[in-house]
MDTraj code that builds the backbone (N, CA, C; nanometers):
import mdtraj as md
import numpy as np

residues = "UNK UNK UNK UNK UNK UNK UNK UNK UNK UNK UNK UNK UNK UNK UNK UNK UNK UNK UNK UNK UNK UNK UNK UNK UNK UNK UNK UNK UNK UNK UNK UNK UNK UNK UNK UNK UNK UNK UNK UNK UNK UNK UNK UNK UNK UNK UNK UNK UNK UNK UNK UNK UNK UNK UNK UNK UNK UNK UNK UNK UNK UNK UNK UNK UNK UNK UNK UNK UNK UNK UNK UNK UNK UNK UNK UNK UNK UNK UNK UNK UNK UNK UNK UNK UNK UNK UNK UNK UNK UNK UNK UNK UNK UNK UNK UNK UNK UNK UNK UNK UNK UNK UNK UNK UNK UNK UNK UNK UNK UNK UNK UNK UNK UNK UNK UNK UNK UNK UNK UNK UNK UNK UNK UNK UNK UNK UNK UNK UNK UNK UNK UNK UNK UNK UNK UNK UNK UNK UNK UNK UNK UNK UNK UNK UNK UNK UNK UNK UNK UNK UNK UNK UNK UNK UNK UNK UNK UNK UNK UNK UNK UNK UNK UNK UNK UNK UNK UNK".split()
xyz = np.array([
    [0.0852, -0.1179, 0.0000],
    [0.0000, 0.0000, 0.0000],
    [0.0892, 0.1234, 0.0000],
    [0.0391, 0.1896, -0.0689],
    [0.1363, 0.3121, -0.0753],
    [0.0806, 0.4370, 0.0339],
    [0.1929, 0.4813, 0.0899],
    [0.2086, 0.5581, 0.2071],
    [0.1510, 0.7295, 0.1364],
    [-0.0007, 0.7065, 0.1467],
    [-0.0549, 0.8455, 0.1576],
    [-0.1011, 0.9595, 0.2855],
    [-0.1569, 1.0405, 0.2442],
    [-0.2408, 1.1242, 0.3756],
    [-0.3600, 0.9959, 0.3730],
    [-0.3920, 0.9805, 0.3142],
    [-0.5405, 0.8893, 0.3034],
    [-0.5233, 0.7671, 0.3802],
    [-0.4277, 0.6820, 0.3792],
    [-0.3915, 0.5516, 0.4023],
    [-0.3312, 0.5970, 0.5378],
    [-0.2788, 0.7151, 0.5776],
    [-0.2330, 0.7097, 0.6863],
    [-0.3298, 0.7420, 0.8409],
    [-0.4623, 0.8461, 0.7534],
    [-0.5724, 0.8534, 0.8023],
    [-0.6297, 0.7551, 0.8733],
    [-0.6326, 0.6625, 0.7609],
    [-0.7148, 0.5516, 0.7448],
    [-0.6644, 0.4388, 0.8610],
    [-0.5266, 0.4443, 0.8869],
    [-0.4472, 0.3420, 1.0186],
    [-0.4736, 0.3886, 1.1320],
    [-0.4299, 0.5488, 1.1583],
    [-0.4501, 0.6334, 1.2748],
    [-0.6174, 0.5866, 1.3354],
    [-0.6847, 0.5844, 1.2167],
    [-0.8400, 0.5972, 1.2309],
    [-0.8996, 0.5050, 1.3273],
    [-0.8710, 0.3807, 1.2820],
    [-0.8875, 0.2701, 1.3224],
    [-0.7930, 0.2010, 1.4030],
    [-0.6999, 0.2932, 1.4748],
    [-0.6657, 0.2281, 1.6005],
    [-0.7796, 0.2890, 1.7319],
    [-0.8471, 0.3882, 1.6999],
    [-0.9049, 0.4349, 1.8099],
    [-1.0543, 0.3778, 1.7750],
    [-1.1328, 0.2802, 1.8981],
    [-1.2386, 0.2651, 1.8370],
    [-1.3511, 0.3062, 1.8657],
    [-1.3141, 0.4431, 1.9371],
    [-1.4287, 0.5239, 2.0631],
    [-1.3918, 0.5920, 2.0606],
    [-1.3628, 0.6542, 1.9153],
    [-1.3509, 0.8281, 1.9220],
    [-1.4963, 0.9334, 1.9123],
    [-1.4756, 1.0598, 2.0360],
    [-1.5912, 1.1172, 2.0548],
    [-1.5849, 1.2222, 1.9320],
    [-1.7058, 1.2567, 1.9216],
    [-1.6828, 1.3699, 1.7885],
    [-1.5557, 1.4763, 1.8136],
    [-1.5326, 1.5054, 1.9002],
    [-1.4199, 1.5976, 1.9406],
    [-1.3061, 1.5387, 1.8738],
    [-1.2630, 1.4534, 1.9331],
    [-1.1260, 1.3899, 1.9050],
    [-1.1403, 1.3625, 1.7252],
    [-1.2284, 1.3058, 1.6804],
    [-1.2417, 1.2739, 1.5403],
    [-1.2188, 1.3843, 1.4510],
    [-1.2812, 1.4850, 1.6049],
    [-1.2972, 1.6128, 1.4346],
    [-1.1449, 1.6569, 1.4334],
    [-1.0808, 1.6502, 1.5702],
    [-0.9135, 1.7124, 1.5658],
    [-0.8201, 1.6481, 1.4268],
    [-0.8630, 1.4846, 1.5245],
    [-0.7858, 1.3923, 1.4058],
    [-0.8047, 1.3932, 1.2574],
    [-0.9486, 1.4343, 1.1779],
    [-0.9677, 1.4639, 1.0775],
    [-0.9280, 1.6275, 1.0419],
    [-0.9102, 1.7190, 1.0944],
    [-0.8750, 1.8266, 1.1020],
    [-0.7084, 1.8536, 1.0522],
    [-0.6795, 1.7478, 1.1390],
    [-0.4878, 1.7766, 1.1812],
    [-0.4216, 1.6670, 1.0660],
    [-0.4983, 1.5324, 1.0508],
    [-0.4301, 1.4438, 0.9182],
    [-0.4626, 1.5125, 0.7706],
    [-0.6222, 1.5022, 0.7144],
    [-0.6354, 1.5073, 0.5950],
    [-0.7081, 1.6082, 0.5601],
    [-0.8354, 1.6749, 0.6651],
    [-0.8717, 1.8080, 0.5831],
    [-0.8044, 1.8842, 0.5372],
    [-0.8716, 1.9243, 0.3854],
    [-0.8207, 2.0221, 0.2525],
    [-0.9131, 2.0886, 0.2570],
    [-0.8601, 2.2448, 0.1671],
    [-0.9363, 2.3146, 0.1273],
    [-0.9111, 2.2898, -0.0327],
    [-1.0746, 2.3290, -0.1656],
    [-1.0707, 2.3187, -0.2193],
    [-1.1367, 2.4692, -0.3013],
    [-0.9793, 2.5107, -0.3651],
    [-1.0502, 2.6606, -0.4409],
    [-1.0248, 2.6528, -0.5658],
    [-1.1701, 2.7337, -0.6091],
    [-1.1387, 2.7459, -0.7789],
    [-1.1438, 2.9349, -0.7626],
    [-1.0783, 2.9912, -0.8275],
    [-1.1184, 3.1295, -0.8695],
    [-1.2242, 3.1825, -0.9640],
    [-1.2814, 3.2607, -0.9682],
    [-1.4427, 3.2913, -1.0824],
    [-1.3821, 3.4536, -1.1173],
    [-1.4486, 3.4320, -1.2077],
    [-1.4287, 3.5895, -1.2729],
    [-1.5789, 3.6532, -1.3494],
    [-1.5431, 3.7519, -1.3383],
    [-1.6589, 3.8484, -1.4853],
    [-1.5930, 3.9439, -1.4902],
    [-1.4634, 3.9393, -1.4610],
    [-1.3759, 4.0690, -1.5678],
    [-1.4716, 4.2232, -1.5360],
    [-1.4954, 4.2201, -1.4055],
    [-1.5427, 4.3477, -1.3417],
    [-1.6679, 4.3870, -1.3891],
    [-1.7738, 4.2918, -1.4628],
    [-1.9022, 4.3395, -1.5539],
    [-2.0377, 4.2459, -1.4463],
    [-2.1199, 4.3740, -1.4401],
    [-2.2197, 4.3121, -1.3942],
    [-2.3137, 4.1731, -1.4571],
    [-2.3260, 4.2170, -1.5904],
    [-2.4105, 4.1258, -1.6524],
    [-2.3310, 3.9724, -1.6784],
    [-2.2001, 3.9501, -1.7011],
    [-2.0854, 3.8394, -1.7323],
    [-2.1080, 3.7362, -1.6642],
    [-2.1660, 3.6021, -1.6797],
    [-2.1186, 3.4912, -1.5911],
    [-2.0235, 3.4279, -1.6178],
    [-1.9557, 3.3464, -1.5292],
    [-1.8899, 3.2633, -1.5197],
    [-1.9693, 3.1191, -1.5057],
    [-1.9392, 3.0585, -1.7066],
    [-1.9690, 2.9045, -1.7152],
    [-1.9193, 2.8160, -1.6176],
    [-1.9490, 2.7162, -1.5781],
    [-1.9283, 2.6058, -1.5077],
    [-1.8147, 2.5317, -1.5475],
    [-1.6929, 2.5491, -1.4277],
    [-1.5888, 2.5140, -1.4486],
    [-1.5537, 2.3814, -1.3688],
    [-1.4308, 2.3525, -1.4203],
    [-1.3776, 2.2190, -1.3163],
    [-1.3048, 2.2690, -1.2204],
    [-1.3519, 2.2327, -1.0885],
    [-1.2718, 2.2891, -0.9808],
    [-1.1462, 2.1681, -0.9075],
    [-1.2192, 2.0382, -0.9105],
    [-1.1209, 1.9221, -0.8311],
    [-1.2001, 1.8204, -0.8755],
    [-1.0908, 1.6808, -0.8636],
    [-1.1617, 1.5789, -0.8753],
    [-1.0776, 1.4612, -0.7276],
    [-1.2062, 1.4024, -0.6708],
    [-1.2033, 1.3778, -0.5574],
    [-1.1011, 1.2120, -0.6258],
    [-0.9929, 1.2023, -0.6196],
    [-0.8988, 1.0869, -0.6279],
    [-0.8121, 1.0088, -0.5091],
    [-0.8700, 1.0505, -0.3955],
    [-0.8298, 1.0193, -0.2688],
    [-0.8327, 0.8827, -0.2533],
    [-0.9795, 0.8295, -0.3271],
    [-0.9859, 0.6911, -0.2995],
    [-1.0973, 0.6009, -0.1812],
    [-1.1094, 0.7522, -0.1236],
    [-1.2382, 0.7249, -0.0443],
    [-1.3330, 0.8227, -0.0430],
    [-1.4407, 0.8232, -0.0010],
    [-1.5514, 0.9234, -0.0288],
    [-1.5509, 1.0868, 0.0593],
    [-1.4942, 1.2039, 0.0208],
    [-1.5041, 1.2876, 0.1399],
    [-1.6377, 1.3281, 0.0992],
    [-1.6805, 1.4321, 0.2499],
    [-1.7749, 1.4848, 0.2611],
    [-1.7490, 1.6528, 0.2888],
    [-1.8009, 1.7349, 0.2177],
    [-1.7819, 1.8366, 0.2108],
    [-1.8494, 1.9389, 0.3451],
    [-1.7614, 1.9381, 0.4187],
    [-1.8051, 2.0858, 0.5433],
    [-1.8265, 2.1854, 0.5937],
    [-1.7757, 2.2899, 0.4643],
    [-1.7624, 2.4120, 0.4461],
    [-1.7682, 2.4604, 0.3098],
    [-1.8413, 2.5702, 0.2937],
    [-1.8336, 2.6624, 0.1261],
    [-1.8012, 2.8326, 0.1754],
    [-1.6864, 2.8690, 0.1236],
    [-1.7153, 3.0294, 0.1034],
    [-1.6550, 3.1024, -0.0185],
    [-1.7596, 3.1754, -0.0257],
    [-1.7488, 3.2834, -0.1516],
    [-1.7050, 3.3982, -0.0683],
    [-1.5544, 3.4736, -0.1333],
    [-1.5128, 3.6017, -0.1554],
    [-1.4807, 3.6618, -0.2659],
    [-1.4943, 3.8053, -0.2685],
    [-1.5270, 3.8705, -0.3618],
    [-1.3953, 3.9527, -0.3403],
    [-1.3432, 4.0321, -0.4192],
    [-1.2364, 4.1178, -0.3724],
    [-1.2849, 4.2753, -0.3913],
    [-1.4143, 4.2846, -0.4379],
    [-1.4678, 4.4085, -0.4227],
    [-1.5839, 4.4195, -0.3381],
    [-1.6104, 4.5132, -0.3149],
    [-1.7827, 4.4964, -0.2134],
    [-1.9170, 4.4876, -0.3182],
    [-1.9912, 4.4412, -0.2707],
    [-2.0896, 4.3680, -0.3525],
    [-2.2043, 4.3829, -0.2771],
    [-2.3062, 4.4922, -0.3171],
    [-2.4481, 4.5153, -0.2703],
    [-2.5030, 4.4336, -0.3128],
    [-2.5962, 4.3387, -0.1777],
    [-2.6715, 4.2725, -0.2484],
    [-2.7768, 4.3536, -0.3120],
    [-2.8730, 4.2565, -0.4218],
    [-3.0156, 4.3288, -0.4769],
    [-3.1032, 4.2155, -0.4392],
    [-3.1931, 4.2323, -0.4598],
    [-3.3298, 4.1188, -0.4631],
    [-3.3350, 4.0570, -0.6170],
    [-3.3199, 4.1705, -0.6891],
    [-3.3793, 4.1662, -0.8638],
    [-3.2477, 4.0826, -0.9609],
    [-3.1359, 4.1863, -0.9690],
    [-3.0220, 4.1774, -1.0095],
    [-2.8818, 4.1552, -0.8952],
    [-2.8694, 4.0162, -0.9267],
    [-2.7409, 3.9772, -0.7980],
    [-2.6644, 3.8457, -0.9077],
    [-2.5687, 3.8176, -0.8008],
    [-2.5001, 3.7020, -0.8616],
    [-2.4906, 3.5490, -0.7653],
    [-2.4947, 3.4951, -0.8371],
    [-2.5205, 3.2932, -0.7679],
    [-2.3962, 3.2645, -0.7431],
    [-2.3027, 3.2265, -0.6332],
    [-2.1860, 3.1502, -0.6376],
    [-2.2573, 3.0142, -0.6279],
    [-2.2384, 2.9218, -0.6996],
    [-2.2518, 2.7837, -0.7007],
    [-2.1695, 2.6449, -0.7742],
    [-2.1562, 2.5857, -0.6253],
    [-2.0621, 2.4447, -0.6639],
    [-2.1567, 2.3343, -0.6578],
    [-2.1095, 2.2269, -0.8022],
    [-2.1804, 2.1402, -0.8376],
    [-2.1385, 1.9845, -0.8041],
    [-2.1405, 1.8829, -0.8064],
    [-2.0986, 1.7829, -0.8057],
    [-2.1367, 1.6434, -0.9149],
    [-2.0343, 1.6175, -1.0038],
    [-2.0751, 1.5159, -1.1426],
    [-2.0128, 1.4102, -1.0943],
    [-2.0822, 1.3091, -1.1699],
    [-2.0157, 1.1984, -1.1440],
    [-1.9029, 1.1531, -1.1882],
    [-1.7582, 1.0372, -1.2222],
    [-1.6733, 1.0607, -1.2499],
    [-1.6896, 1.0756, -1.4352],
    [-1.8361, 1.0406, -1.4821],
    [-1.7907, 1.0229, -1.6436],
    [-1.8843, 1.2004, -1.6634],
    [-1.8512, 1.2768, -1.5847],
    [-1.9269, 1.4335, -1.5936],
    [-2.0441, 1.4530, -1.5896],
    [-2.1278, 1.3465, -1.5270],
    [-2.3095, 1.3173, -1.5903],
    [-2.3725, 1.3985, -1.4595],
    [-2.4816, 1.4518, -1.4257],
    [-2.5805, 1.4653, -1.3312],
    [-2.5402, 1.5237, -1.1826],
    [-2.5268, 1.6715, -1.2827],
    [-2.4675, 1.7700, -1.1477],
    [-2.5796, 1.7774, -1.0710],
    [-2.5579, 1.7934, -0.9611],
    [-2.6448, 1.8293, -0.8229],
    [-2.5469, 1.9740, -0.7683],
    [-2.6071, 2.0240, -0.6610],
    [-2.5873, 2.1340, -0.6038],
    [-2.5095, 2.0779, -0.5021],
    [-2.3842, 2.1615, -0.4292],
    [-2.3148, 2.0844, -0.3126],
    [-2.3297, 2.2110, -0.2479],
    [-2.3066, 2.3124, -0.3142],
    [-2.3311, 2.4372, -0.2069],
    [-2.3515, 2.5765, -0.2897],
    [-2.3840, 2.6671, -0.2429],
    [-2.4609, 2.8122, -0.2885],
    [-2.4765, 2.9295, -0.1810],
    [-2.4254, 3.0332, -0.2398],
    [-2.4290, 3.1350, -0.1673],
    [-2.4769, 3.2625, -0.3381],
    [-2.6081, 3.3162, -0.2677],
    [-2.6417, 3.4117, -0.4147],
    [-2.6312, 3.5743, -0.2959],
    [-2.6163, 3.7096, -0.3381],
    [-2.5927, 3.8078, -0.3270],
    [-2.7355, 3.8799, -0.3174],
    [-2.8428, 3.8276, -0.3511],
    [-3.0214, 3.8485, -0.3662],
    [-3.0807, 3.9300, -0.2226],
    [-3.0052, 3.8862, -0.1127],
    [-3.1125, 3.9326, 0.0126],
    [-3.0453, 4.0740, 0.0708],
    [-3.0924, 4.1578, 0.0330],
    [-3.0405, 4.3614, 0.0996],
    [-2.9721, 4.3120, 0.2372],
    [-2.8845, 4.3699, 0.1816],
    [-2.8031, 4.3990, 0.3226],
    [-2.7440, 4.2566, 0.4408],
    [-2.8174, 4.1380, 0.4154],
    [-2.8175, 3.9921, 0.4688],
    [-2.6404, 3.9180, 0.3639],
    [-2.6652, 3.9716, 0.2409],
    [-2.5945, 3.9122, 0.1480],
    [-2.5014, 4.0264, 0.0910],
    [-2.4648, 4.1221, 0.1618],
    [-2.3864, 4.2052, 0.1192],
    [-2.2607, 4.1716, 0.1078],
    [-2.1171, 4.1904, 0.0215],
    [-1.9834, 4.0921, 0.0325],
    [-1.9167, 4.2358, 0.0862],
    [-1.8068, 4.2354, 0.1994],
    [-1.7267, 4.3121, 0.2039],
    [-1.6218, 4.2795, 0.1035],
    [-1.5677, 4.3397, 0.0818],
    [-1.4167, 4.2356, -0.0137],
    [-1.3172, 4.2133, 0.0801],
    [-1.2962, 4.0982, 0.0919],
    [-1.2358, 3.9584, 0.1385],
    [-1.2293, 3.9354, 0.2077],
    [-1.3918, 3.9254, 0.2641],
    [-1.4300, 3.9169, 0.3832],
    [-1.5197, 3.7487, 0.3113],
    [-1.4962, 3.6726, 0.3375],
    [-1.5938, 3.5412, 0.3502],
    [-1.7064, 3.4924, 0.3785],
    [-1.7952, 3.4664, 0.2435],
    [-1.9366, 3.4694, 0.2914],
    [-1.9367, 3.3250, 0.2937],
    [-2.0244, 3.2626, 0.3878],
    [-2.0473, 3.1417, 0.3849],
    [-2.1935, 3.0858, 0.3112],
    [-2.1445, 2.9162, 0.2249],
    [-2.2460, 2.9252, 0.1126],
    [-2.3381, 2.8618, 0.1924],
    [-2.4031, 2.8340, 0.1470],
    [-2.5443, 2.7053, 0.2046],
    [-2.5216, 2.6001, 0.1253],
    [-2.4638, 2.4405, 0.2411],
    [-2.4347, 2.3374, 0.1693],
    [-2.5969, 2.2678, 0.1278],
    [-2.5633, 2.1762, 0.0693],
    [-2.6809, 2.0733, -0.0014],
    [-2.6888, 1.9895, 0.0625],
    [-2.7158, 1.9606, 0.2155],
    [-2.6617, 1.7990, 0.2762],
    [-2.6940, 1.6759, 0.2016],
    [-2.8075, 1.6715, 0.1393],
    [-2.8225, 1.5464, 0.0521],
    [-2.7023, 1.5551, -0.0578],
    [-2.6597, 1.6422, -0.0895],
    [-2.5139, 1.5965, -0.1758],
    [-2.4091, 1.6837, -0.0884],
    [-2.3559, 1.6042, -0.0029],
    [-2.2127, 1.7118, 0.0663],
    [-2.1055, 1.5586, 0.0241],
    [-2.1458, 1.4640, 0.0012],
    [-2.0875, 1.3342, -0.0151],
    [-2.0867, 1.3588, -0.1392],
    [-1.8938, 1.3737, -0.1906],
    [-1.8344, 1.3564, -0.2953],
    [-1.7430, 1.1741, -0.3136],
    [-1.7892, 1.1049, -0.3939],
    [-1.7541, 0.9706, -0.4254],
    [-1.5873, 0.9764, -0.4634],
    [-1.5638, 0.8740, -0.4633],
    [-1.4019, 0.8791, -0.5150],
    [-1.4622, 0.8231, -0.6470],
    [-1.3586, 0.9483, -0.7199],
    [-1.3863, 0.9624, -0.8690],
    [-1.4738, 1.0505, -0.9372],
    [-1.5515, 1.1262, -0.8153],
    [-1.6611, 1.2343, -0.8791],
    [-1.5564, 1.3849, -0.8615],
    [-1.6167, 1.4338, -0.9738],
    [-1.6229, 1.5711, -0.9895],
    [-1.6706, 1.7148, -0.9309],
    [-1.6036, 1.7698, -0.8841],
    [-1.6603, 1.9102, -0.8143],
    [-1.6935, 2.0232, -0.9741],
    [-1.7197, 2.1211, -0.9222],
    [-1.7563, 2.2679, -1.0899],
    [-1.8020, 2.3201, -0.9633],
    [-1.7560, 2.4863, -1.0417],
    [-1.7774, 2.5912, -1.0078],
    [-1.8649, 2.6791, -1.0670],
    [-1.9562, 2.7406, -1.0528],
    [-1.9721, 2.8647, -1.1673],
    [-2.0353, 2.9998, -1.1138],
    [-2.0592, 3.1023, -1.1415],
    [-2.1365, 3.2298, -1.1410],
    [-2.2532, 3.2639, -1.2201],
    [-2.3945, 3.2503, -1.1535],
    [-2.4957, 3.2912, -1.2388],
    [-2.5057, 3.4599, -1.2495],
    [-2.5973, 3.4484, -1.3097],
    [-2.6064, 3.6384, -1.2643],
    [-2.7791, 3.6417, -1.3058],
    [-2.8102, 3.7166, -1.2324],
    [-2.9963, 3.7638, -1.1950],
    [-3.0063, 3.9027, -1.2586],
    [-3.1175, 3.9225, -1.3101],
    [-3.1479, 4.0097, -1.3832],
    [-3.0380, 4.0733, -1.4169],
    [-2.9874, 4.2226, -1.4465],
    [-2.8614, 4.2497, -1.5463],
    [-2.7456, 4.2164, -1.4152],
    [-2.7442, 4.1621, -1.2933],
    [-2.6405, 4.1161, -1.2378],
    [-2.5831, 4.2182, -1.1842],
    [-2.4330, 4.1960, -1.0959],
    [-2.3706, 4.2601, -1.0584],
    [-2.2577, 4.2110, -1.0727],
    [-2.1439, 4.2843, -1.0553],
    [-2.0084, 4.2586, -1.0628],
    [-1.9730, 4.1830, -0.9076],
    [-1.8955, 4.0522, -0.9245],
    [-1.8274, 4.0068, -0.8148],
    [-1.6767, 4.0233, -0.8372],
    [-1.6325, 4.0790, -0.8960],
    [-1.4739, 4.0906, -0.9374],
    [-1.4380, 4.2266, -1.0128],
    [-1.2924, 4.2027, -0.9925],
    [-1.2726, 4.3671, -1.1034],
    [-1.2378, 4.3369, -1.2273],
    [-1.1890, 4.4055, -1.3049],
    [-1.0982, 4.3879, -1.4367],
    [-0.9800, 4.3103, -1.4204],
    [-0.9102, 4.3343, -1.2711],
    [-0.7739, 4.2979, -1.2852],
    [-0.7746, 4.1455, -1.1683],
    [-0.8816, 4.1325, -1.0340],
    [-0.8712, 4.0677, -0.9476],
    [-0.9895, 3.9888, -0.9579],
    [-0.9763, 3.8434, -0.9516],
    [-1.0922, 3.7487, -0.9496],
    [-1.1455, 3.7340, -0.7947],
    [-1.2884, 3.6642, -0.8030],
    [-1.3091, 3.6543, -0.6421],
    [-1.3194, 3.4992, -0.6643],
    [-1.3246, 3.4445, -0.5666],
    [-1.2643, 3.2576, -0.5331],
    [-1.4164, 3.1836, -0.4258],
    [-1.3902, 3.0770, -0.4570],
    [-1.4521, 2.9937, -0.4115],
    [-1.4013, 2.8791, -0.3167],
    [-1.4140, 2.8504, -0.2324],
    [-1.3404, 2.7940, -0.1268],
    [-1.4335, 2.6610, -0.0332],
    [-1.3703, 2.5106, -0.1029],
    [-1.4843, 2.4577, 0.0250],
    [-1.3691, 2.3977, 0.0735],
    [-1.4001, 2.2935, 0.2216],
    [-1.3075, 2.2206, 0.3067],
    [-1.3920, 2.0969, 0.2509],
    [-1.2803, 2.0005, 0.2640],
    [-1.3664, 1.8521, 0.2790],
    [-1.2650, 1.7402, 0.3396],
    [-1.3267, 1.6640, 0.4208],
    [-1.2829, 1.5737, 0.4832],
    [-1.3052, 1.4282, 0.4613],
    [-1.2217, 1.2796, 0.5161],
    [-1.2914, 1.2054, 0.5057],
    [-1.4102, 1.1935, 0.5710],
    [-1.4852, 1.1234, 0.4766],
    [-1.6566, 1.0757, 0.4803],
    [-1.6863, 0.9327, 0.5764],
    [-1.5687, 0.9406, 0.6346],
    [-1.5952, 0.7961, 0.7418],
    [-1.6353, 0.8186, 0.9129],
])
top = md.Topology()
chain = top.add_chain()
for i, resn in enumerate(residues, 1):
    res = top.add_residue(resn, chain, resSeq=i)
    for name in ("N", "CA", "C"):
        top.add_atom(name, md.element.get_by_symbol(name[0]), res)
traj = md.Trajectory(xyz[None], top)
């Protein structure tokens, strides 16, 4: 067996067989949680989305589960009700088929959804899909609502950021 973070997880794991959520979450914390970022752009234009990109593909070998989403912006970003923008991460299977939602954060609610710039908004996960398979696909993309708003400038993109851990 070859000597990974995963495999080494995976020994540590299972010497303890009464670990309380505390200790699990350290030990999953301190061995193998990652963060996973893609950057998004619209080149500083309100109306511009950003198509659905490839952000990671889960090759670990075992199934993580995703714990965290945040969207930052590097400019400030009023929310609107009418015209706003969608941060949303998807999850495909490994042959690209039948995205589902893993997490979402949209800019829509006054003042609730306002972005400072680079300040970290947190998304709203999907719990029925926070379980990424070994071999599935994460995507990124940016919708935009009525003529939209700018989440980025000309020169600086804003990013997308989830954590994921093992799913055991």
């Amino acid at each position: 067996m070859a000597l990974t973070a995963t495999s080494i997880f995976k020994a540590i794991y299972g010497l303890f067989s009464a670990l309380d959520s505390t200790d699990e979450s350290v030990l999953k914390g301190t061995i193998w949680r990652k963060q996973v970022p893609l950057n998004v752009t619209d080149g500083g234009t309100a109306g511009t989305a950003q198509g659905e990109t490839f952000m990671w593909r889960n090759d670990t070998g075992v199934d993580v589960r995703v714990i965290s989403g945040h969207a930052v912006a590097p400019i400030a970003v009023t929310a609107n009700a009418t015209n706003f923008a969608t941060f949303n991460v998807s999850r495909r299977t490994s042959a690209g088929a039948s995205a589902v939602t893993v997490a979402e954060f949209a800019t829509d609610t006054v003042t609730d959804d306002d972005m400072v710039a680079f300040a970290p908004k947190a998304m709203t996960l999907t719990d029925a899909n926070v379980i990424v398979p070994s071999g599935s696909v994460l995507t990124g993309k940016v919708t935009k609502g009525g003529t939209g708003v700018a989440i980025a400038s000309a020169t600086a993109q804003a990013r997308i950021v989830l954590t994921v851990e093992p799913a055991i």
